[in-house]
BALOBA-1460 file (C-alpha; in Angstrom, 3 decimals):
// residues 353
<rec num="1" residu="x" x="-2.726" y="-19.121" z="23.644"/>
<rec num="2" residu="x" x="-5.326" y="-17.421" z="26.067"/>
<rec num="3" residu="x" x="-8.788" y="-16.408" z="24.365"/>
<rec num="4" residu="x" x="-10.059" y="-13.285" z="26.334"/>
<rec num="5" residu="x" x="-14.094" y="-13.379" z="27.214"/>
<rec num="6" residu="x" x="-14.140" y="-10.261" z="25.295"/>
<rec num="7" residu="x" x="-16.145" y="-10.051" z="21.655"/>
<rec num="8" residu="x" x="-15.480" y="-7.827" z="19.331"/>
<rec num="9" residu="x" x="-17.608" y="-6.166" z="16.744"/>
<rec num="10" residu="x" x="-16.534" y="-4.479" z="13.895"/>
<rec num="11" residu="x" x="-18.438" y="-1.698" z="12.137"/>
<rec num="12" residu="x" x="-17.695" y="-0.401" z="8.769"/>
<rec num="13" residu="x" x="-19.425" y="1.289" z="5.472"/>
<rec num="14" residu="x" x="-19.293" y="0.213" z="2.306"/>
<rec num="15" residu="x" x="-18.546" y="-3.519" z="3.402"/>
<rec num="16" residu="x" x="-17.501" y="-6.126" z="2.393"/>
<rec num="17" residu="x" x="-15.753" y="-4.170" z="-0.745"/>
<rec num="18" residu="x" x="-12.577" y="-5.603" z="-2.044"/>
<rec num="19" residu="x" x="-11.417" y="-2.543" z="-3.835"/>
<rec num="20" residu="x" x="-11.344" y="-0.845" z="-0.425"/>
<rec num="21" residu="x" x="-7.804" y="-2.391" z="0.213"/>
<rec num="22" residu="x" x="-6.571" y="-2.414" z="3.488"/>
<rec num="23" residu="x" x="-10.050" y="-2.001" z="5.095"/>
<rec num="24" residu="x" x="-11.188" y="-5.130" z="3.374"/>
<rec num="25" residu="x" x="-7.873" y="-7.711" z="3.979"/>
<rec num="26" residu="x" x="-7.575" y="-6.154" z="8.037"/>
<rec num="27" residu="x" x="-11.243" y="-7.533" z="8.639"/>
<rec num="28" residu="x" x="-10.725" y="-10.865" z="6.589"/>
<rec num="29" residu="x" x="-7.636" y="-11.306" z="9.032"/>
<rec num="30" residu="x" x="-9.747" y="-10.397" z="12.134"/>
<rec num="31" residu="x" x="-12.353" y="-12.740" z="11.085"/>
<rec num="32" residu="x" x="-9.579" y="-15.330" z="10.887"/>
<rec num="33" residu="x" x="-7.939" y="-14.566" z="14.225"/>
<rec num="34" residu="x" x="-11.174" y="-13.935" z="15.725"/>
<rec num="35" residu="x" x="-13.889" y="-15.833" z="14.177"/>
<rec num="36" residu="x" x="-16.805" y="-14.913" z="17.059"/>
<rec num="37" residu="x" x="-16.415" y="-11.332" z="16.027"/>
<rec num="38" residu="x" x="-19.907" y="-9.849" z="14.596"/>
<rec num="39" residu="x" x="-19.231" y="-7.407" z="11.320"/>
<rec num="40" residu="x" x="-21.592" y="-4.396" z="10.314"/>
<rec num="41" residu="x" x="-22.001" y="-1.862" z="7.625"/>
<rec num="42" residu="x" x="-23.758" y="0.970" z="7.212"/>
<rec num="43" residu="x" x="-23.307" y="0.439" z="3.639"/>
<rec num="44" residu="x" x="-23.728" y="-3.221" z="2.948"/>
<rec num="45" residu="x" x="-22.375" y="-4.627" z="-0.320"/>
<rec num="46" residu="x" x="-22.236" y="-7.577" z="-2.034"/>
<rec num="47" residu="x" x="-18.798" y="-8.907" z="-2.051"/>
<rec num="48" residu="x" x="-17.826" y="-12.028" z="-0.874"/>
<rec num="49" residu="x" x="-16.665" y="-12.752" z="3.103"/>
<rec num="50" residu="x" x="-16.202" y="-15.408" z="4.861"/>
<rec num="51" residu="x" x="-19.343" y="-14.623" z="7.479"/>
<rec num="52" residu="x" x="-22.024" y="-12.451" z="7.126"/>
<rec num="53" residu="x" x="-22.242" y="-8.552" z="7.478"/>
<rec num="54" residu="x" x="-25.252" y="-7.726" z="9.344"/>
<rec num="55" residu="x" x="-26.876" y="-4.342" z="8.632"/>
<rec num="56" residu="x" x="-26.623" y="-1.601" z="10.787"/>
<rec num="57" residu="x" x="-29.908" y="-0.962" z="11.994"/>
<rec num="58" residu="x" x="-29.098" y="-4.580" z="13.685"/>
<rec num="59" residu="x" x="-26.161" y="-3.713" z="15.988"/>
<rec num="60" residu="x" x="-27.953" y="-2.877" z="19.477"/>
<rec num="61" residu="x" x="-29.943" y="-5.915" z="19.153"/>
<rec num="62" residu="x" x="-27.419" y="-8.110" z="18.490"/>
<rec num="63" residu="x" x="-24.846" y="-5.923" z="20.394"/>
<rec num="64" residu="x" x="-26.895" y="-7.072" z="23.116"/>
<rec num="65" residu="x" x="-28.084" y="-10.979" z="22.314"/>
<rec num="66" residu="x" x="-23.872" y="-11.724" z="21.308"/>
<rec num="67" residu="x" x="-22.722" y="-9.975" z="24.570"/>
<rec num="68" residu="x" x="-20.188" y="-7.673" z="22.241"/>
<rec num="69" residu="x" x="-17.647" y="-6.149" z="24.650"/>
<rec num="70" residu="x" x="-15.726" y="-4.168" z="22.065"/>
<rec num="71" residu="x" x="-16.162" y="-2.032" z="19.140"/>
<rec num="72" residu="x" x="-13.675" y="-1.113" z="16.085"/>
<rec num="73" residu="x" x="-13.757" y="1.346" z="13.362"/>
<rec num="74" residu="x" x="-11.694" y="2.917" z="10.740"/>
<rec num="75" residu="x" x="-11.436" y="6.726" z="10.032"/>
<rec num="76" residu="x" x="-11.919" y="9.911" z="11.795"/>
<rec num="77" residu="x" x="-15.515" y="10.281" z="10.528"/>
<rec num="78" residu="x" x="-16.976" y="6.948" z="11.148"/>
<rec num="79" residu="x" x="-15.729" y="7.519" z="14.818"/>
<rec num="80" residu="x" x="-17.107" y="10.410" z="15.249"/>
<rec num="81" residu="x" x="-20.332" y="10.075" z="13.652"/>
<rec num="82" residu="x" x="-20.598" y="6.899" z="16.097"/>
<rec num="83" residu="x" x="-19.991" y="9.344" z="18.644"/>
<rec num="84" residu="x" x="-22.353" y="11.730" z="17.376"/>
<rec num="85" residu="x" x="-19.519" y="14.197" z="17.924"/>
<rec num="86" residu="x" x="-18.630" y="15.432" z="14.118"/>
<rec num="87" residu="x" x="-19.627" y="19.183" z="14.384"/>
<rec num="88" residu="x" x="-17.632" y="22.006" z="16.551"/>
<rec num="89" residu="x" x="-19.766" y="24.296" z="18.503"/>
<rec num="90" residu="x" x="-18.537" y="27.451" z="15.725"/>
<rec num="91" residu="x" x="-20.499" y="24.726" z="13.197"/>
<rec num="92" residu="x" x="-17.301" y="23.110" z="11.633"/>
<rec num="93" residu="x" x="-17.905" y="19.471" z="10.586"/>
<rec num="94" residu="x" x="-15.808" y="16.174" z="9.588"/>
<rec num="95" residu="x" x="-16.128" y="15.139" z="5.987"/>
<rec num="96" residu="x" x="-18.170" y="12.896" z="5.813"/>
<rec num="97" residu="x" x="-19.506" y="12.347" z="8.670"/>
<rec num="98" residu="x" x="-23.330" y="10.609" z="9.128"/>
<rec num="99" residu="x" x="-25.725" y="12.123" z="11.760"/>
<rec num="100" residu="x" x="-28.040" y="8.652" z="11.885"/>
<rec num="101" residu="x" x="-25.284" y="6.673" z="13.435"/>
<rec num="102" residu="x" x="-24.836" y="7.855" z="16.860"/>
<rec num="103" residu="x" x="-24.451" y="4.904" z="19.315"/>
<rec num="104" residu="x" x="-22.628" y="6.876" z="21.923"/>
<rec num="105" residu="x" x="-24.970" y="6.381" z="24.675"/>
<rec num="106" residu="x" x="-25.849" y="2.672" z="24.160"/>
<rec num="107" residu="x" x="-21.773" y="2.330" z="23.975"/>
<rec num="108" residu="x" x="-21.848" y="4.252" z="27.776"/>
<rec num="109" residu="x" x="-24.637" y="2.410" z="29.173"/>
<rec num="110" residu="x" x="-23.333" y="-1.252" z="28.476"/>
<rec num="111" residu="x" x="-19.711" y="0.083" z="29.267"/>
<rec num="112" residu="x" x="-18.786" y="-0.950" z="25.272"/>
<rec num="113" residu="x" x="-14.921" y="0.306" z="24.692"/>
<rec num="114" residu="x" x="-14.974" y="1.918" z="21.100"/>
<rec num="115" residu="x" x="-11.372" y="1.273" z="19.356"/>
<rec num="116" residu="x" x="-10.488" y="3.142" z="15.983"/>
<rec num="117" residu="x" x="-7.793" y="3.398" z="13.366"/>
<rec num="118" residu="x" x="-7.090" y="6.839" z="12.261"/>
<rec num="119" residu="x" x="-6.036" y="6.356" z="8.577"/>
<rec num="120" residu="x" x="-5.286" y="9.083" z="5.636"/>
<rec num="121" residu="x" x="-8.750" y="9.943" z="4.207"/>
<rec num="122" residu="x" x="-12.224" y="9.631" z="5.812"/>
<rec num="123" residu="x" x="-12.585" y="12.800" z="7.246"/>
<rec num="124" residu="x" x="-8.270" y="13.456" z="8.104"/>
<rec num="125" residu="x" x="-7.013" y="16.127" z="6.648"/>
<rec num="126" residu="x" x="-4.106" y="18.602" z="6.175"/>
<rec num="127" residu="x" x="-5.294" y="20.575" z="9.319"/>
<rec num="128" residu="x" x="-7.998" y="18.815" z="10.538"/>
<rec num="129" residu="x" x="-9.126" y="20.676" z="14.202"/>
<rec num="130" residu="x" x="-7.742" y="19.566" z="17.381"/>
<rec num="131" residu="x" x="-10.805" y="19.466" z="18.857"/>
<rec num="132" residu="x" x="-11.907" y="16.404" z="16.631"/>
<rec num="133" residu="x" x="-8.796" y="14.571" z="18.201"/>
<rec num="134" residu="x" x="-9.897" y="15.203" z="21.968"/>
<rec num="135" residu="x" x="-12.968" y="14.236" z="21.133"/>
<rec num="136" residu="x" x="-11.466" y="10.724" z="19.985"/>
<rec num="137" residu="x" x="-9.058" y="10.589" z="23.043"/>
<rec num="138" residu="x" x="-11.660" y="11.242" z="25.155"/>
<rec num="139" residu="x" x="-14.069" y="8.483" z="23.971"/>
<rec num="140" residu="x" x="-11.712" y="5.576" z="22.626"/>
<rec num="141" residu="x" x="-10.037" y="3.045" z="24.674"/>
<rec num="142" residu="x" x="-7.489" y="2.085" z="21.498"/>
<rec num="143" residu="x" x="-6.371" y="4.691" z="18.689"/>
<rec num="144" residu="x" x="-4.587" y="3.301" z="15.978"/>
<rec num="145" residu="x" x="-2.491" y="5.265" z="13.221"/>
<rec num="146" residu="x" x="-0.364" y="5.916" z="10.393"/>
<rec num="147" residu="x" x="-0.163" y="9.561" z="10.616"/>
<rec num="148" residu="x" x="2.767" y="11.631" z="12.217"/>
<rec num="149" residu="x" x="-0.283" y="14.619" z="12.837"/>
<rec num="150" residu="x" x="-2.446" y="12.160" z="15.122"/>
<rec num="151" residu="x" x="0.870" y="10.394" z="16.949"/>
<rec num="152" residu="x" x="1.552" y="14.260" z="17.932"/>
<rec num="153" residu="x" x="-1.776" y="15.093" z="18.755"/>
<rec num="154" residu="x" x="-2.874" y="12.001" z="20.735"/>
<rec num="155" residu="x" x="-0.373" y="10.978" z="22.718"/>
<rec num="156" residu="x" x="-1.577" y="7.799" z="23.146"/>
<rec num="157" residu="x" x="-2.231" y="6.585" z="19.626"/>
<rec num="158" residu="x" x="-0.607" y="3.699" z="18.760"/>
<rec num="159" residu="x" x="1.816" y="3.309" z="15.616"/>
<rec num="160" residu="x" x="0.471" y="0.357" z="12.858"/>
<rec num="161" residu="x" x="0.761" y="1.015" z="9.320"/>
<rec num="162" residu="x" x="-2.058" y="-0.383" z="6.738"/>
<rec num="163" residu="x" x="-2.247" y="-3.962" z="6.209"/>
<rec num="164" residu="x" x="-1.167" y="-5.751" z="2.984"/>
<rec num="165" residu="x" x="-1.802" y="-9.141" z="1.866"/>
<rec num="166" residu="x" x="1.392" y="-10.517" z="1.001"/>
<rec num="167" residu="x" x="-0.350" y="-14.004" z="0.387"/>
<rec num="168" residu="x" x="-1.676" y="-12.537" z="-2.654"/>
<rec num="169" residu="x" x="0.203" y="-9.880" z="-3.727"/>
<rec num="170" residu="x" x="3.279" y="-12.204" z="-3.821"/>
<rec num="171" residu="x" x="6.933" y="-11.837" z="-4.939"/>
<rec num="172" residu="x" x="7.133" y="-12.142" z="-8.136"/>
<rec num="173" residu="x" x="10.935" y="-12.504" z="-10.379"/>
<rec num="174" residu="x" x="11.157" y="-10.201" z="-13.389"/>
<rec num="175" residu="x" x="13.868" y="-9.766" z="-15.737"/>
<rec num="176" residu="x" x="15.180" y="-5.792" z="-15.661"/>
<rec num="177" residu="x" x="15.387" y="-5.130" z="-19.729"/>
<rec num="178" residu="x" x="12.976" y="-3.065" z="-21.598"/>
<rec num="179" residu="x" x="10.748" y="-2.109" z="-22.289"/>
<rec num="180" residu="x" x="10.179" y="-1.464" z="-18.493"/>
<rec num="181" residu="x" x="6.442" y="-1.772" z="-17.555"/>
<rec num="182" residu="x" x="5.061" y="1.260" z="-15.335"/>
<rec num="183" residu="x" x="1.978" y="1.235" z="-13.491"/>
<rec num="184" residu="x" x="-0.662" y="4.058" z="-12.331"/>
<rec num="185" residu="x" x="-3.053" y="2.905" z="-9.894"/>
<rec num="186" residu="x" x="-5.410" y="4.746" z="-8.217"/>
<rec num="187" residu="x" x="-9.224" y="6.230" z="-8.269"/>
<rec num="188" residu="x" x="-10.141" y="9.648" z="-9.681"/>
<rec num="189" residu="x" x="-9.046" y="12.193" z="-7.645"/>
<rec num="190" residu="x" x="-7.625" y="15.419" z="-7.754"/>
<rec num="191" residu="x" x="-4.574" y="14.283" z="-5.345"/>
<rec num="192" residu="x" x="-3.946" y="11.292" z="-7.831"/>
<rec num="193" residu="x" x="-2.036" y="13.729" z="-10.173"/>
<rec num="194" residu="x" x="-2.742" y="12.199" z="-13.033"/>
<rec num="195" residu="x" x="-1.987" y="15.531" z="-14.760"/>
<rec num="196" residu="x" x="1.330" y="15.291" z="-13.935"/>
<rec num="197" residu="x" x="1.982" y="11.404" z="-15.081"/>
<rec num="198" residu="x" x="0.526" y="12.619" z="-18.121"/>
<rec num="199" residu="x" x="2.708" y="15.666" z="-19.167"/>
<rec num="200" residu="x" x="5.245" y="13.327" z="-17.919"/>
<rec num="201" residu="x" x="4.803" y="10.561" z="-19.989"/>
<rec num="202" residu="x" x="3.727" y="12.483" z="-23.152"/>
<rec num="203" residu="x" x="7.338" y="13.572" z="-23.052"/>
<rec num="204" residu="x" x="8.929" y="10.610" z="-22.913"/>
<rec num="205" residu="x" x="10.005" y="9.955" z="-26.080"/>
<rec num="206" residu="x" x="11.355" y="6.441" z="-25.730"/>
<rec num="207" residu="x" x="10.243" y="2.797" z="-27.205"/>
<rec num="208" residu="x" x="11.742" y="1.357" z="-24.172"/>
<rec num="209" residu="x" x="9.058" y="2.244" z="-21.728"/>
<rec num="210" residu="x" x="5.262" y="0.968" z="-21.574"/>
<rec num="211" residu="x" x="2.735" y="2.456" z="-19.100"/>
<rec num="212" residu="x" x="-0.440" y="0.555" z="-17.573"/>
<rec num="213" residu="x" x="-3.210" y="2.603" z="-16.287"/>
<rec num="214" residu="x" x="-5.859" y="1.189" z="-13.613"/>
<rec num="215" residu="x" x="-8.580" y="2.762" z="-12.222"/>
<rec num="216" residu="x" x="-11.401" y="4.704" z="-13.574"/>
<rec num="217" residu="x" x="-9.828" y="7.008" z="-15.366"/>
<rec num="218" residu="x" x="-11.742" y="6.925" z="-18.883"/>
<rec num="219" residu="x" x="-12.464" y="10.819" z="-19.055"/>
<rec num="220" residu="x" x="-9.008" y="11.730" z="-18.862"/>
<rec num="221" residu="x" x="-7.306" y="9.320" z="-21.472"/>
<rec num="222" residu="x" x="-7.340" y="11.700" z="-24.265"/>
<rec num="223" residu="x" x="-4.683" y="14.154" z="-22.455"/>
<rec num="224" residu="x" x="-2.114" y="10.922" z="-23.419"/>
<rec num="225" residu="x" x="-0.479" y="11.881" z="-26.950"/>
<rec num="226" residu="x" x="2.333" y="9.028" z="-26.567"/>
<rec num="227" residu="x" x="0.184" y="5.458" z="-27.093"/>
<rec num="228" residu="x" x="2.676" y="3.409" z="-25.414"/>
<rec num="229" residu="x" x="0.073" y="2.288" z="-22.702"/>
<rec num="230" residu="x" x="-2.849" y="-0.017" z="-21.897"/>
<rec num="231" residu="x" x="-5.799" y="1.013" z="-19.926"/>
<rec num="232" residu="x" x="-7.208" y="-1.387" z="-17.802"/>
<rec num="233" residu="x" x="-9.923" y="0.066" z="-15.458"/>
<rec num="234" residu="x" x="-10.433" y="-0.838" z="-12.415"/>
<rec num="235" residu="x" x="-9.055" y="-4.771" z="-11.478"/>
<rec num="236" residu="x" x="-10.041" y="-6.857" z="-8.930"/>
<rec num="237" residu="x" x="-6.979" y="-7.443" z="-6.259"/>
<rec num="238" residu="x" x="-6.524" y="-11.275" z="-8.053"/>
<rec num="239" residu="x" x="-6.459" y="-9.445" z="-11.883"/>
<rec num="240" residu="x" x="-4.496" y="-6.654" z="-9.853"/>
<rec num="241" residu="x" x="-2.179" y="-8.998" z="-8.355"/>
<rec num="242" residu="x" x="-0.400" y="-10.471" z="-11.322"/>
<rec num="243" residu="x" x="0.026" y="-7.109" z="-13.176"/>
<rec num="244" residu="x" x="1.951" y="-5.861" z="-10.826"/>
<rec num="245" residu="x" x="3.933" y="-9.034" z="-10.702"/>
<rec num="246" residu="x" x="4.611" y="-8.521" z="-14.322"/>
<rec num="247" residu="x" x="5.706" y="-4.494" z="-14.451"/>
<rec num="248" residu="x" x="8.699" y="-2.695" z="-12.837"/>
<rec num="249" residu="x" x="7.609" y="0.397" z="-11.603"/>
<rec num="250" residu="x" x="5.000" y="1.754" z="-9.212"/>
<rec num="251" residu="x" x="4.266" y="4.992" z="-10.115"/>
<rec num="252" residu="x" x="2.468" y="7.641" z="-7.407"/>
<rec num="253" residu="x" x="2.120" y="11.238" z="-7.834"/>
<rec num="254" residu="x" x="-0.083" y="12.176" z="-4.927"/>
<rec num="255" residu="x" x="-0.294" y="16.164" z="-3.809"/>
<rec num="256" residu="x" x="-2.311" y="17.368" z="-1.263"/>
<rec num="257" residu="x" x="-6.092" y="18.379" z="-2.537"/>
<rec num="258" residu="x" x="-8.921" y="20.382" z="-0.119"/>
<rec num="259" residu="x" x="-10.127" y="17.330" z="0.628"/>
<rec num="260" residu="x" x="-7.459" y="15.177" z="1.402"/>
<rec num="261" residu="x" x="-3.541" y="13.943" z="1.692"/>
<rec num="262" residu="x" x="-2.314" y="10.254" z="1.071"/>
<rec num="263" residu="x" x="-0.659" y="8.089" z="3.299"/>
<rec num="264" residu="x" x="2.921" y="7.077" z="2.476"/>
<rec num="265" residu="x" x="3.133" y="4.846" z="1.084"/>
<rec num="266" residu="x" x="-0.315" y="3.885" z="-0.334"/>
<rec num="267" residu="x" x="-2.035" y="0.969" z="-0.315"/>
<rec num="268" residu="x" x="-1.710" y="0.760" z="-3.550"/>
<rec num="269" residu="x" x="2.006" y="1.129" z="-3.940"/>
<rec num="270" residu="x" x="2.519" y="-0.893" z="-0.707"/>
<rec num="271" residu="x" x="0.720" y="-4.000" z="-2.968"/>
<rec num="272" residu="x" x="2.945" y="-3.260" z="-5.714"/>
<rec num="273" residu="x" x="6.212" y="-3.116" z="-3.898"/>
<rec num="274" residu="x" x="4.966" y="-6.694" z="-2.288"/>
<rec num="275" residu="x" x="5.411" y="-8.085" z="-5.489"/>
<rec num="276" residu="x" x="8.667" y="-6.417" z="-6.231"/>
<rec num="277" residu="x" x="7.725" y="-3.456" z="-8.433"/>
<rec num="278" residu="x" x="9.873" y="-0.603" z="-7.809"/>
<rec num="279" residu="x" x="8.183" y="2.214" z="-6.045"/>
<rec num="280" residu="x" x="8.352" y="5.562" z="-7.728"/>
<rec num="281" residu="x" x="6.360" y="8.286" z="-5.676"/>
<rec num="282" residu="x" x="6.362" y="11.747" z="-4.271"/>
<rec num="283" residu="x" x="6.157" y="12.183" z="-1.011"/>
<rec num="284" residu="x" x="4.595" y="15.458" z="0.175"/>
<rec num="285" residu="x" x="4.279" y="14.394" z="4.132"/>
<rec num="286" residu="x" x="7.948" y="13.621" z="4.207"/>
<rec num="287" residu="x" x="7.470" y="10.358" z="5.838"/>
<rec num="288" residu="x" x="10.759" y="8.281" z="7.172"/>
<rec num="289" residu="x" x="8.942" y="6.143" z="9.564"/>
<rec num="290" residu="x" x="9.645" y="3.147" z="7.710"/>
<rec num="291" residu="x" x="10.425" y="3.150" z="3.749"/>
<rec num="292" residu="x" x="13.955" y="5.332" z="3.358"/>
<rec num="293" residu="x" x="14.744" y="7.349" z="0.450"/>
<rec num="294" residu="x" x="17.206" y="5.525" z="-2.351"/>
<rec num="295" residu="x" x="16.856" y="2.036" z="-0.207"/>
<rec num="296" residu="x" x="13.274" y="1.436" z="-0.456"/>
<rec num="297" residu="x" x="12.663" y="3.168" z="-3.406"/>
<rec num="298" residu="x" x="12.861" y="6.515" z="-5.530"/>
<rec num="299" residu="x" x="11.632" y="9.834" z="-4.417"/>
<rec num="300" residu="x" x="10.259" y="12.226" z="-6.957"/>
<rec num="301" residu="x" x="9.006" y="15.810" z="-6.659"/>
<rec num="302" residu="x" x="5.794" y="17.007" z="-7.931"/>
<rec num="303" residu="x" x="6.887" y="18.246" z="-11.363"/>
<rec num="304" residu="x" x="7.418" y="16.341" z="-15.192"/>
<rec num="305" residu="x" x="11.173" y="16.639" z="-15.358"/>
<rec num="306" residu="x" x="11.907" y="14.819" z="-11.799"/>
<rec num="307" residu="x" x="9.342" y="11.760" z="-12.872"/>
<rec num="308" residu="x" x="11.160" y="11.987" z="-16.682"/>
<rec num="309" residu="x" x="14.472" y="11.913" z="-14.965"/>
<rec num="310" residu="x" x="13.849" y="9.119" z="-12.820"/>
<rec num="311" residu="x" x="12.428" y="7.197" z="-15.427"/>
<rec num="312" residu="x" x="15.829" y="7.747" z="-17.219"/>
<rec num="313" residu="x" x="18.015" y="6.916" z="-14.209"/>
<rec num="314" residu="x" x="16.018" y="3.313" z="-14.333"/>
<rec num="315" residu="x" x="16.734" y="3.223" z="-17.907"/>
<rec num="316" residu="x" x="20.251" y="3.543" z="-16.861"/>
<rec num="317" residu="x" x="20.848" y="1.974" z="-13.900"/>
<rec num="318" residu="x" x="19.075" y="-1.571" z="-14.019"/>
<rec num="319" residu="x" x="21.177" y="-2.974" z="-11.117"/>
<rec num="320" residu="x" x="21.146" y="-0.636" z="-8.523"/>
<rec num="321" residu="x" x="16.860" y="-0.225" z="-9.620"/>
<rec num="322" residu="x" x="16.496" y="-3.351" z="-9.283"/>
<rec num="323" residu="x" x="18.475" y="-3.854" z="-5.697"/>
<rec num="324" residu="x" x="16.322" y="-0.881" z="-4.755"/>
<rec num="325" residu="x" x="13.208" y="-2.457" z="-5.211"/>
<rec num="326" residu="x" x="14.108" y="-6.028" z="-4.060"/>
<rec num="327" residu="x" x="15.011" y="-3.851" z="-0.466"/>
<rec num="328" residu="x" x="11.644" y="-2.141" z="-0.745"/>
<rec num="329" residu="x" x="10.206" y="-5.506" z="-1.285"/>
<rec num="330" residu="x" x="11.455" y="-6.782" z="2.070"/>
<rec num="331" residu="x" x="10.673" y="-4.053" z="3.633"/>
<rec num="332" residu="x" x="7.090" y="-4.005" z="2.786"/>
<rec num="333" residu="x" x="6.620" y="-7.987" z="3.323"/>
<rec num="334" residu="x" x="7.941" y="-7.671" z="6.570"/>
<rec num="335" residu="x" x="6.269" y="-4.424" z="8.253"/>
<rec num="336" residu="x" x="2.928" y="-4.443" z="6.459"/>
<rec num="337" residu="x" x="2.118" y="-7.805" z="6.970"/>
<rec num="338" residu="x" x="-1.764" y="-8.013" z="7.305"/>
<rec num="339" residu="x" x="-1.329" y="-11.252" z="9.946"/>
<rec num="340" residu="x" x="1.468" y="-9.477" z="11.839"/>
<rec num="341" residu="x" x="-0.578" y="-6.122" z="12.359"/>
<rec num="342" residu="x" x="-3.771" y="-7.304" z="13.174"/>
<rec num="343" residu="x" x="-2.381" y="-10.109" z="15.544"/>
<rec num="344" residu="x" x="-1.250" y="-6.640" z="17.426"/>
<rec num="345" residu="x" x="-4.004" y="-4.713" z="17.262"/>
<rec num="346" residu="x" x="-5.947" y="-6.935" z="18.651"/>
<rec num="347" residu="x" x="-3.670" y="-7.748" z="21.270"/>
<rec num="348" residu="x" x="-3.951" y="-4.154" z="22.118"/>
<rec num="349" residu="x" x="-8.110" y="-4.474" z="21.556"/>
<rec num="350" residu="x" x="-8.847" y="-7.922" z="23.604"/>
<rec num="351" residu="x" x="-5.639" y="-8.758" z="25.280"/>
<rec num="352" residu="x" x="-4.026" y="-12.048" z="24.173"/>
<rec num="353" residu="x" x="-5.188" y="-13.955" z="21.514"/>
């Protein structure tokens, strides 16, 4: 293969952080594809990474010793605070956004190409101004995205869905008998619904289903009147890995919130449908581009009775559950592949690789 005499850097926040998902497995893979490129956080943690993540205050030096050609970053607000470019002129701002970041004119003078990825959270939201998009098309030589909103409004961003790792979260055999194993996993939001899992679930009257709960969701563990679950907390992705290898459902009741809308599907239930869990989840931006409805998995609505009534048709219909998820397990290996999609985008960032 030809190596371009491009160099990439890659600038994040909180980095390296394994509990940010997809963020966290996309650079491990660029690293691996691209070991010269130079990684940065605004936010430096302590996790572990193959090379080091150099603080931010060090990019323009070493932007400049390392010859970087190329820039990439995840999430409207990173962008545009890069850009310096997160408030309208009538005052409206990005969530999120950080005004001691701007590297716009450094980018310009040393004719830098910024790329981004323009993911569910981090500023994109139900609504989020047009003029925040120009700004982006205007300013980035690659856009990258998940979301039906930004293909429409930039017409040319570029379709890649989030990475997974199917390395780790691997395929996993489990027999289809109760008690069936569900599994909530997700941080403390408002858009989680846990509300709803909960009035759910406290009306399930039923020995032959179990619920596991990860994340940090201590406050709001006294709502749950039936006991037939474990809490967890929050799991590495190893510890994460091989509970979803042992349960049979993935359950996700994301709504829209002020601040935010998921993806579809998650990261989260994206993992757990790698493994072979069953993926049980509204979906309020009625997304088709890849998973279907009844092949892939099962769609709920935002209400008790259509999660209790799903949970019943499992109950009910082990077979045609099962086939369900085994399809939504191929599905997932083979389109969110973490080697696949980053092999692409950076084919679209550096040419060949």
């Amino acid at each position: 293969m030809m190596i371009t005499n491009r160099r990439l850097a890659v600038i994040d926040t909180f980095f390296p952080w394994q509990l940010s998902g997809f963020r966290y497995w996309e650079n491990i893979q660029i690293h691996a594809q691209r070991p010269d490129t130079l990684f940065f956080a605004t936010e430096p943690h302590s996790d572990k990474f193959p090379k080091i993540v150099y603080p931010f205050s060090q990019f323009k030096k070493l932007a400049d010793s390392e010859g970087i050609t190329d820039v990439y970053c995840v999430f409207l607000n990173l962008v545009l605070s890069l850009l310096g470019a997160y408030t309208l002129p009538d005052g409206t701002q990005v969530p999120g956004s950080n005004p001691y970041i701007n590297i716009r004119d450094f980018l310009m003078e040393r004719k830098i190409k910024l790329h981004t990825t323009l993911y569910p959270g981090g500023g994109l939201a139900q609504g989020t101004r047009p003029e925040f998009f120009d700004i982006v098309t205007a300013n980035c030589s690659t856009i990258f995205t998940n979301v039906e909103e930004v293909l429409l409004n930039i017409k040319t961003s570029i379709y890649q869905p989030v990475v997974i790792n199917t390395e780790l979260y691997n395929l996993a055999a489990r027999c289809w008998s109760p008690p069936f194993h569900l599994i909530f996993c997700a941080f403390n939001y408002p858009r989680k619904g846990f509300p709803l899992l909960v009035k759910a679930y406290n009306s399930l009257n039923s020995d032959d289903f179990h619920l596991h709960i990860v994340g940090n969701w201590e406050d709001q563990l006294s709502q749950l009147k039936n006991k037939r679950y474990t809490f967890h907390g929050a799991l590495q992705p190893e510890k994460l890995a091989l509970l979803y290898q042992h349960c049979h459902v993935f359950i996700n009741c994301s709504r829209p919130d002020h601040l935010a809308l998921d993806g579809f599907p998650t990261t989260t239930a994206a993992d757990a449908m790698a493994t072979g869990c069953l993926l049980l989840t509204t979906n309020p931006r009625n997304d088709q581009l890849i998973l279907k409805e009844g092949m892939d998995y099962l769609k709920i609505d935002a209400e008790a009775q259509s999660i209790l009534h799903s949970l019943n048709w499992i109950s009910n219909h082990t077979r045609k559950a099962k086939r369900i998820a085994a399809n939504g397990a191929k599905t997932v290996r083979s389109s969110f592949n973490m080697k696949k999609i980053v092999n692409k985008k950076l084919t679209h960032l550096l040419g060949n690789t």
